[in-house]
N, C-alpha and C positions, 0 to 999 in steps of 0.2 A: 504494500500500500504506500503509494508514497502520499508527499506530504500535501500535494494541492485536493487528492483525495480526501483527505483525514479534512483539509479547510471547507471542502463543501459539501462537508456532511454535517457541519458544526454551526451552517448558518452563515450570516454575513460579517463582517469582519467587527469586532467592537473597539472601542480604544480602551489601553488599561483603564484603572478609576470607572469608567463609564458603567453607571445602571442603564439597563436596557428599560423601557417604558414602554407599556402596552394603551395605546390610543384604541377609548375608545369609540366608534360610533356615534355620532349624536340619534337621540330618540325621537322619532319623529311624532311631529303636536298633533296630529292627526289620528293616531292611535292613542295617544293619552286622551285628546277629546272623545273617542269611542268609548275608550274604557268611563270615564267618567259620566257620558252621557247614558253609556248602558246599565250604571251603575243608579243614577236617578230614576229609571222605572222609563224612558224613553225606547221608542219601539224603532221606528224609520229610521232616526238620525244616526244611532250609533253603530247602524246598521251600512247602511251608506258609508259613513266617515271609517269603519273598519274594511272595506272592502278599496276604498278609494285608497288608505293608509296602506295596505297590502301590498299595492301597485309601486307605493313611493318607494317603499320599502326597498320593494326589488331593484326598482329603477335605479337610485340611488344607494345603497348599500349601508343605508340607516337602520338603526338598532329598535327595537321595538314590535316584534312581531309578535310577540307573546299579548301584550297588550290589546294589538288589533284582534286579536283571535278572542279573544275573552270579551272582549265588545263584541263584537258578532252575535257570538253564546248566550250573550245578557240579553242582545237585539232581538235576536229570533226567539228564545224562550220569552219575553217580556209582549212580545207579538204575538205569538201562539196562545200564551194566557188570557190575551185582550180577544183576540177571537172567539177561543172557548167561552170568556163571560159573555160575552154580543152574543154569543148560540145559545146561552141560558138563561139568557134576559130577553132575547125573541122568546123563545121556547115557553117564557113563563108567561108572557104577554100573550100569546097564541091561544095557551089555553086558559088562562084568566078570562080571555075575549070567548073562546069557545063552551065555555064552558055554562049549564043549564041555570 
């Protein structure tokens, strides 16, 4: 093995003294607004704002995915729930009305 081997197996070159620092990513506001907004009981928005956030995500190589994914989760579960009450609040009106 010689030695340029052994150097680029080891990484890029550091200088003595020198700490390496790991940068990282900024987190994109778009999925903190998701998560937030999915977290106040909002159905659309955090829904939208997770999916749009996803996109930046990629696009840009910002940090934050976990966040958009969990706004999502909050979206559609918080949507799903608003639907089922509107099914049981027709449903109860229906037969309130239908009823002798």
């Amino acid at each position: 093995m010689s030695h340029d081997d052994f150097a680029a197996r080891q990484g890029p070159w550091v200088p003595a003294g020198a700490v390496p620092v790991h940068v990282q990513p900024p987190t994109n506001g778009m999925a903190i607004a998701a998560l937030v907004t999915g977290v106040m009981g909002l159905a659309v928005i955090p829904i939208v704002l997770g999916h749009l956030s996803l996109r930046d995500i990629r696009r840009r190589g910002q940090a934050g995915t976990g966040l958009a994914v969990t706004g999502l989760v909050l979206g559609y579960a918080t949507l799903l729930g608003y639907l089922v009450l509107a099914a049981v609040v027709v449903g109860a009106i229906y037969v309130g009305v239908s009823a002798p």
